[in-house]
C-alpha atoms as one frame of an Amber mdcrd trajectory, in Angstrom:
protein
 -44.567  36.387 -55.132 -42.750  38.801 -52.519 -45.536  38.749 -50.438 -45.289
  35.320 -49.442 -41.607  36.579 -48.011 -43.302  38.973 -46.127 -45.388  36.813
 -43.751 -44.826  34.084 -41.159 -43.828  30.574 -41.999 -47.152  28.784 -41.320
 -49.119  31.274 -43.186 -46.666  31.157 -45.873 -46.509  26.914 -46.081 -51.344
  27.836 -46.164 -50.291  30.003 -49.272 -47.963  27.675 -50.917 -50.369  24.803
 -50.741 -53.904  27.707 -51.361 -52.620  28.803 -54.795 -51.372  25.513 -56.040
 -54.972  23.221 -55.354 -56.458  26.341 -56.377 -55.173  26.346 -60.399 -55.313
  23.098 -60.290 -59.402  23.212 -58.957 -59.937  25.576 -61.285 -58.429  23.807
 -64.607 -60.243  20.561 -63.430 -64.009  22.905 -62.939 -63.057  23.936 -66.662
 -61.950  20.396 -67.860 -65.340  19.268 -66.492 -67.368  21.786 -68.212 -66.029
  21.496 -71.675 -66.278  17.823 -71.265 -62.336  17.208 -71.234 -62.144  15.725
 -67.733 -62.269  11.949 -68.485 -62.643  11.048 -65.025 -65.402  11.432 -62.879
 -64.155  11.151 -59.766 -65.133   7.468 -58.974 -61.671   5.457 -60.259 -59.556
   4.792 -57.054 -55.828   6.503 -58.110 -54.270   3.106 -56.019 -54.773  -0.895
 -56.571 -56.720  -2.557 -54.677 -59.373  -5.612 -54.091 -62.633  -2.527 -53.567
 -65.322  -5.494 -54.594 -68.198  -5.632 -52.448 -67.928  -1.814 -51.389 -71.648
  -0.027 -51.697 -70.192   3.529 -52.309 -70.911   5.098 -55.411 -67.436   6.356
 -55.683 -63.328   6.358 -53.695 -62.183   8.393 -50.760 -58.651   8.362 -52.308
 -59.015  10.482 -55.492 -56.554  13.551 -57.107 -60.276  15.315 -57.237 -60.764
  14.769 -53.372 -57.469  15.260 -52.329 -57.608  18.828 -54.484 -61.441  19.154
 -52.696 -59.558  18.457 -49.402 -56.701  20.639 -49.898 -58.718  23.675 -50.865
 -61.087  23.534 -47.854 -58.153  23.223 -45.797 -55.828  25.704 -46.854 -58.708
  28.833 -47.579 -59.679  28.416 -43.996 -56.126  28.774 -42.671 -55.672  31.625
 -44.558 -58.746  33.145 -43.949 -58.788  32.875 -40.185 -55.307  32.757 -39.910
 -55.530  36.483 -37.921 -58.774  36.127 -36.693 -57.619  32.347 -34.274 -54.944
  32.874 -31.863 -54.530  29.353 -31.337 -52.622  27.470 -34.018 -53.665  24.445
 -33.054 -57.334  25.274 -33.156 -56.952  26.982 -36.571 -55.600  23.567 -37.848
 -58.070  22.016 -36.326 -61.233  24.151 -38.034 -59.148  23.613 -41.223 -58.938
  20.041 -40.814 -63.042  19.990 -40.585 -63.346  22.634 -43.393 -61.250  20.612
 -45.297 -62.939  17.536 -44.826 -66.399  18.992 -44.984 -65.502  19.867 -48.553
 -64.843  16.325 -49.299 -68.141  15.322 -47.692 -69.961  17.939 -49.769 -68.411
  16.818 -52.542 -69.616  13.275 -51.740 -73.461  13.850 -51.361 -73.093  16.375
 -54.303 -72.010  13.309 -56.396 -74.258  10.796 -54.165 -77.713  13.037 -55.630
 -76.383  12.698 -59.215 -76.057   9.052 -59.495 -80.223   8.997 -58.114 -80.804
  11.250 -60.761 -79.545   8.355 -63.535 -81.967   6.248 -64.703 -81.863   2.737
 -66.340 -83.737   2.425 -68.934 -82.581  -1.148 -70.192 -85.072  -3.272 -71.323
 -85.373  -7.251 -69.477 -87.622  -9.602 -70.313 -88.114 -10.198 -66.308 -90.019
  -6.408 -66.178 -92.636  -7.963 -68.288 -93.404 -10.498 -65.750 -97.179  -9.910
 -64.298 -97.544  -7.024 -66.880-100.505  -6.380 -68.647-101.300  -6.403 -72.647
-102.747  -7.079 -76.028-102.247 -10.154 -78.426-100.245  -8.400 -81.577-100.630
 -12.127 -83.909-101.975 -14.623 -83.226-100.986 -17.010 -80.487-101.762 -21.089
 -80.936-102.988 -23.169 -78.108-101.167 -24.955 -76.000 -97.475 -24.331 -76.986
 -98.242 -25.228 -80.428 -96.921 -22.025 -81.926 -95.339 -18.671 -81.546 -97.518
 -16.028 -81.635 -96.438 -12.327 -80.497 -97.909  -9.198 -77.476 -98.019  -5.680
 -77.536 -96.603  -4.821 -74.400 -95.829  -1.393 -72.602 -92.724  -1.013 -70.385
 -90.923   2.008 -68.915 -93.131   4.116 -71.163 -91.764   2.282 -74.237 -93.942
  -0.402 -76.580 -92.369  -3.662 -77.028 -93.952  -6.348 -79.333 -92.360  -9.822
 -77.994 -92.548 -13.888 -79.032 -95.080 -15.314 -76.935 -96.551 -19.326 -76.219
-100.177 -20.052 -73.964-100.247 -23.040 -72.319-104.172 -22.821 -72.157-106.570
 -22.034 -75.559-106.093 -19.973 -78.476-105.424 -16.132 -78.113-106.492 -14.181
 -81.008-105.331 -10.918 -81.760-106.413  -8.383 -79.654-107.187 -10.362 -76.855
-106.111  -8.927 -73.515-103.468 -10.806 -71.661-100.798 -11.136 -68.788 -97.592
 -12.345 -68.920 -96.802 -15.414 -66.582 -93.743 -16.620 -67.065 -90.411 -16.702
 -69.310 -89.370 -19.618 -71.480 -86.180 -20.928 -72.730 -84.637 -17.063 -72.344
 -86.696 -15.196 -74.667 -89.918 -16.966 -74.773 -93.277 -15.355 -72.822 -95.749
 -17.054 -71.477 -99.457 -15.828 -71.117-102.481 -16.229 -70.204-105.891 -14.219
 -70.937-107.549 -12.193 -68.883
């Protein structure tokens, strides 16, 4: 590293903090990839009361910090000749810096939309449409059981009527939820 002797002190300290963030970048890009990296990026690296925040993920992360730190230090070095003023090269590295951390932000924002929750609840079946699998008495008198599709995936669940008897087949809607588990219907 007898370069780094070579050249000023400011462009040295860009150096000292480029090659650092940059092995460490680079181990965490490879950590990520072979499905080492534990952490996503979305655990705060401090203790605190964060309840109630909307954001997806923490502004105070090793990953943004690293994000940060390699936006800020590349740009230094790159326009390090090219920017007279010292102050306005900290400046542009400052934004670099923090656009990085902003990139990485909506980069991370457009995964989480991508997830999908596919749970089942017995609340999505409310107002839904389907078929009578067995039998349902009249009147709460018995538990019969609906065919019933949700989220693209067939569900056959306990159902009561409160009106007349639903024989299988018959086409029905669900109206309410009973006791947890229970489904109410009617025919249509």
């Amino acid at each position: 590293m007898e370069f780094l002797n070579e050249m000023e002190p400011p462009l040295r300290a860009l150096w000292y903090v480029a090659i650092p963030t940059t092995i460490i970048f680079i181990l965490q890009t490879i950590m990520t990839f072979i499905g080492s990296d534990s952490s996503d990026g979305l655990d705060a690296d401090f203790d605190g009361d964060l309840d109630g925040s909307e954001a997806p993920f923490q502004l105070f992360t090793l990953r943004n910090l690293i994000n940060f730190l390699l936006g800020f230090s590349w740009t230094g070095i790159t326009f390090y000749e090219s920017i007279d003023s010292f102050f306005l090269l900290l400046v542009l590295s400052l934004a670099v810096g923090l656009g990085f951390v902003a990139l990485f932000f909506f980069i991370i924002k457009q995964i989480t939309k991508l997830a999908e929750d596919n749970t089942f609840k017995l609340t999505d079946t409310l107002q839904k449409a389907g078929s009578v699998y067995l039998t349902i008495p009249e009147e709460k008198k018995g538990v019969g059981k609906i065919s019933i599709s949700i989220n693209g995936s067939q569900k056959e669940l306990d159902a009561i009527t409160l009106g007349e008897k639903l024989a299988s087949g018959a086409a029905i809607r669900v109206v309410g939820i009973e006791g947890g588990n229970l489904l109410i219907v009617e025919k249509l």
